[in-house]
C-alpha positions in Angstrom: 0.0 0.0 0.0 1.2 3.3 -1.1 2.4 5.3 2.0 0.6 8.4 3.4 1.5 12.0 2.7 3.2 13.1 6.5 1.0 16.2 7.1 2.6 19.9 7.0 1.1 22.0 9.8 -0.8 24.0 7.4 -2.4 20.7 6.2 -2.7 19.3 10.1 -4.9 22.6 10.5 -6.7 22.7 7.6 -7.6 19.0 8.4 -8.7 20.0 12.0 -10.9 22.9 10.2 -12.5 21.0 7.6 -13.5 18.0 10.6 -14.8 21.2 13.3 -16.9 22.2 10.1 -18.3 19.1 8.9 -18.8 18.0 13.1 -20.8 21.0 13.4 -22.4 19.9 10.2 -25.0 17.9 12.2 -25.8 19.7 15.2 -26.8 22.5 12.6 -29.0 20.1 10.3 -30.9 19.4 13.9 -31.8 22.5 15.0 -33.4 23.2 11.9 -35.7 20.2 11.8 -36.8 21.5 14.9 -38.6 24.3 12.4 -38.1 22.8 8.8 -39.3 19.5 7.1 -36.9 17.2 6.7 -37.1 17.2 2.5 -37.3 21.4 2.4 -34.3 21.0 4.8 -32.1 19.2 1.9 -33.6 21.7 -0.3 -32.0 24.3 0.9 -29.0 22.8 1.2 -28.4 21.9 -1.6 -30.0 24.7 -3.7 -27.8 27.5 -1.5 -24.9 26.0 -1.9 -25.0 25.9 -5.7 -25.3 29.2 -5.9 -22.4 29.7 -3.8 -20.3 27.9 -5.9 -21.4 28.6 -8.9 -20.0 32.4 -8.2 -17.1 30.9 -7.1 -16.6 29.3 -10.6 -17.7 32.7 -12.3 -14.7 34.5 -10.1 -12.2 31.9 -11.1 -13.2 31.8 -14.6 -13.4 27.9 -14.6 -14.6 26.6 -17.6 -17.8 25.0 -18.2 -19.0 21.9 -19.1 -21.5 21.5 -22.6 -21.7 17.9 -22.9 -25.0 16.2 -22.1 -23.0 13.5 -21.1 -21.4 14.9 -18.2 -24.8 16.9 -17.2 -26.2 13.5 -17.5 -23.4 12.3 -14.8 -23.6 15.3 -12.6 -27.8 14.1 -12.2 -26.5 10.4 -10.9 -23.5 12.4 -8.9 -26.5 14.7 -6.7 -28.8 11.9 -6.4 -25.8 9.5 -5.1 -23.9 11.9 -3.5 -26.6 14.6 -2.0 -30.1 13.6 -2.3 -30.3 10.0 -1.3 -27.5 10.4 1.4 -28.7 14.1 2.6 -32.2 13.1 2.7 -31.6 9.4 4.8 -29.7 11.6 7.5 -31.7 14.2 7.8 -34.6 12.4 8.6 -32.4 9.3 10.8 -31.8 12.7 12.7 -34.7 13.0 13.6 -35.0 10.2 15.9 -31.4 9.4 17.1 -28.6 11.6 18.2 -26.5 13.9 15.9 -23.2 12.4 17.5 -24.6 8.8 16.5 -25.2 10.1 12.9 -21.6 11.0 13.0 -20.6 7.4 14.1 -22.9 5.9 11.5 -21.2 8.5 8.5 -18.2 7.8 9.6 -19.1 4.2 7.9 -18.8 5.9 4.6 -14.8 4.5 4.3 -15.8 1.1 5.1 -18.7 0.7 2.3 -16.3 2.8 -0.3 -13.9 0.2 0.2 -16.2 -2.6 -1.0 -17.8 -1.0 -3.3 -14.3 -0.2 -4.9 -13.6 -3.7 -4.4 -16.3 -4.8 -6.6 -16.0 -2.0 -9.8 -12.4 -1.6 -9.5 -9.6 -4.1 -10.8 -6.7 -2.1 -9.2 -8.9 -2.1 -5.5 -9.1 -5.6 -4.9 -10.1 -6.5 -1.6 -6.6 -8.2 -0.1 -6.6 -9.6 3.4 -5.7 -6.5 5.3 -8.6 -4.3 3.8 -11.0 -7.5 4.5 -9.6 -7.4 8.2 -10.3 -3.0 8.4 -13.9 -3.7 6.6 -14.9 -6.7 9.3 -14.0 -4.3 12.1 -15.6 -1.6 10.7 -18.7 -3.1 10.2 -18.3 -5.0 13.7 -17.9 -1.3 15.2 -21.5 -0.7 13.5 -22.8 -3.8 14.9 -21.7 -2.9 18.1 -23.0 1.0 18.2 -26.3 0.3 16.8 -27.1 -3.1 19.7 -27.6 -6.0 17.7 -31.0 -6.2 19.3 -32.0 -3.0 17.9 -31.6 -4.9 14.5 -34.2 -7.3 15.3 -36.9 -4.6 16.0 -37.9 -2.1 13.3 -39.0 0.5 16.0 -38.4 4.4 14.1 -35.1 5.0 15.7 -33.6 1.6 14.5 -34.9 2.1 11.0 -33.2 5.6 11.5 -30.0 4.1 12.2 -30.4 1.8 9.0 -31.5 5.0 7.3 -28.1 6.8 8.1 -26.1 3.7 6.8 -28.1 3.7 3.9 -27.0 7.0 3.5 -23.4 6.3 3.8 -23.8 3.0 1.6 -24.9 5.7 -0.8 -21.5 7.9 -0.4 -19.6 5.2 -1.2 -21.2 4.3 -4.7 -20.8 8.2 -5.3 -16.7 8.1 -4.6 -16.8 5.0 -7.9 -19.4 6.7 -9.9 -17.3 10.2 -9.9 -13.9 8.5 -10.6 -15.7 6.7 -13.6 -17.6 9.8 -14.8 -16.1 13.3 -13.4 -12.6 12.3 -13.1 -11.7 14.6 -16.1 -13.2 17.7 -14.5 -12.7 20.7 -12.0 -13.4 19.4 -8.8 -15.2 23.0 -7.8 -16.9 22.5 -11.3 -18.1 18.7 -10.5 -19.5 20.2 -7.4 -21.3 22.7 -8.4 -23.0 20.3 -11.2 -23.6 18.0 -8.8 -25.6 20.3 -6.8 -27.5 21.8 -9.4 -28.8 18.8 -10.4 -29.2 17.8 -6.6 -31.7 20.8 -7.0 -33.4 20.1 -9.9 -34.7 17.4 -7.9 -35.7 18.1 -4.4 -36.9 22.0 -4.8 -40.0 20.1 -6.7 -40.0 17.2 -4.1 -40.0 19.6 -1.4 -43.1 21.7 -3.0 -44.9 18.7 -3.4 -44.0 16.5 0.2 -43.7 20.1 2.5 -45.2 22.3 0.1 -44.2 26.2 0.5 -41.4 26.9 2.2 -42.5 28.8 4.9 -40.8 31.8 5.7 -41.9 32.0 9.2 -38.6 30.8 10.9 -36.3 31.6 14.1 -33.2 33.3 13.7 -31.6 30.6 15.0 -32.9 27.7 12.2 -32.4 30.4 9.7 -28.3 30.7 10.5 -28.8 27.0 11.1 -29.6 26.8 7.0 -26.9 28.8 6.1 -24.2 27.1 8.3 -24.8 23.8 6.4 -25.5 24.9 3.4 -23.1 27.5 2.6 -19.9 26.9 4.9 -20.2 22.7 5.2 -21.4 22.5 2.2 -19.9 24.8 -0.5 -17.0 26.2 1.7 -15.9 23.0 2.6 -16.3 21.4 -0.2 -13.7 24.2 -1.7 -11.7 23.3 1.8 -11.9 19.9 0.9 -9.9 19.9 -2.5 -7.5 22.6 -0.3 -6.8 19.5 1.7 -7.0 16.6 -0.4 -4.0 18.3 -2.6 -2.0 18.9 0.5 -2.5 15.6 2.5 -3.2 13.0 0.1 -6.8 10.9 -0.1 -5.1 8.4 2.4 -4.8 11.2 4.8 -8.4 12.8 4.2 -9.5 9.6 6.4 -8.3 11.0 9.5 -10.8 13.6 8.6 -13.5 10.9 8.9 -12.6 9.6 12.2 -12.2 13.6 13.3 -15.5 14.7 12.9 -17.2 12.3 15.5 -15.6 14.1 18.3 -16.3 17.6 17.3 -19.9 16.2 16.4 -20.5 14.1 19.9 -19.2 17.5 21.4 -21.2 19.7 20.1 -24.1 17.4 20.2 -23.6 16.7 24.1 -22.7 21.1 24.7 -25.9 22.5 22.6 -28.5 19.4 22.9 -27.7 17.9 25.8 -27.4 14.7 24.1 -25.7 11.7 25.4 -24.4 8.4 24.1 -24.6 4.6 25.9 -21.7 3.3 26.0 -22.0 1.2 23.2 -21.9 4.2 20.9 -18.2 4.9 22.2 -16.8 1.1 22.1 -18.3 1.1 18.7 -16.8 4.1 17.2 -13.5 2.5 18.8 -13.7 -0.7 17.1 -14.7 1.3 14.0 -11.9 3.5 14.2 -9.8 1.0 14.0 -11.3 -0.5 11.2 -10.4 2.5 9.5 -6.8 2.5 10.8 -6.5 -0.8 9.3 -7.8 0.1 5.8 -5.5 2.7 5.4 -2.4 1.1 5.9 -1.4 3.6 8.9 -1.2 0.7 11.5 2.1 -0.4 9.4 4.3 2.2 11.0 3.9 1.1 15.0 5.7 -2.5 13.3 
């Protein structure tokens, strides 16, 4: 396995950053369900963030894409990558802890690894990946309750929901290095999300209905936190990273946002986790250890 980037401490805090913003990513999508539908909720984010970058391309004079073809692949990109995974969390969300949300995202490595697997002849699935995938999916196992699995009460079919959601993320990561690979990343983003609202301003209208503009300070800054700085801003921040640190690296940025999330989740809402939660997130974590080679260096 090709061996990771050793992070600058530019990169180290541009790392941190991008894991605060993304952690704080789902305390803000819970405080505004408290006032916004679930589907409207995605709308926004989505739709917002588009716009954002889309001035951002205009500033950078990034060229455009005119093929169908890739317009085509930007529509499979938002529904993979934004309105299937958005959507599943949101709601999920709704009945279980934003810090467990985190735990369950943080899942997203693990599934990308086999889906890989599975499309990719260079990503076979050797021993030691096997090894990283059974822990991580063990550490699942272990923070939903395996009895929870045998009842289909909301909040378990809200935890299924979340991986769902991640399962989702990790078809995205093959279907843009099949499809977008040739692009702009800020372009392939921006596409993405325009397509991403294509679709859900007209499922919002017709599941919510009109938005209504009847909303607290405090869920409307909660829209534009997660729309426009953990979702365009650090999608930007992202590509910052990814160029300094290396995809290998970017993992740490995984494991990084359940503590900010758990945090934030535990200071704002009051939320807490059983201990299961934690002991899963460990074994998960090192699941993810595992994958990316990084054990190799303590032997």
């Amino acid at each position: 396995m090709t061996p990771q980037k050793s992070l600058s401490a530019r990169a180290w805090s541009e790392l941190l950053l991008l894991s605060a913003i993304w952690g704080a990513s789902f305390l803000s999508i819970r405080i505004a369900l408290d006032e916004v539908p679930f589907v409207t909720s995605v709308a926004h984010r989505v739709f917002w963030a588009s716009i954002v970058l889309w001035l951002y391309i205009l500033v950078a004079k990034l060229p455009l894409p005119r093929s169908p073809r890739i317009w085509g692949a930007f529509l499979v990109m938002g529904l993979l990558n934004n309105v299937i995974p958005f959507s599943l969390m949101a709601w999920g969300q709704l009945y279980i802890e934003s810090g467990l949300t985190s735990i369950f995202n943080a899942a997203t490595a693990v599934f990308g690894v086999l889906v890989a697997a599975f499309v990719f002849a260079d990503e076979r699935l050797t021993l030691t990946r096997l090894i990283g995938v059974v822990l991580g999916f063990a550490g699942v196992s272990i923070a939903i309750g395996l009895e929870n699995l045998l009842s289909f009460d909301l909040r378990s079919l809200a935890q299924l929901a979340i991986l769902l959601g991640a399962l989702s993320y990790a078809f995205a990561g093959s279907w843009a290095r099949v499809t977008l690979s040739g692009l702009k990343p800020q372009v392939a983003a921006a596409g993405m999300l325009t397509a991403s609202t294509l679709v859900m301003i007209p499922a919002a209208l017709v599941i919510d209905g009109v938005p209504s503009v009847d909303i607290s300070p405090k869920a409307t800054a909660a829209i534009g936190y997660y729309a426009v700085i953990a979702t365009a801003f650090a999608y930007l921040l992202y590509y910052r990273v990814l160029a300094m640190a290396g995809s290998g690296n970017l993992m740490l940025c995984t494991l990084l946002i359940v503590p900010f999330a758990i945090g934030l989740g535990a200071l704002v809402l009051d939320e807490s986790l059983t201990p299961r939660a934690y002991v899963g997130f460990a074994i998960l974590a090192l699941g993810l250890v595992v994958l990316d080679g990084r054990w190799r260096r303590f032997f």
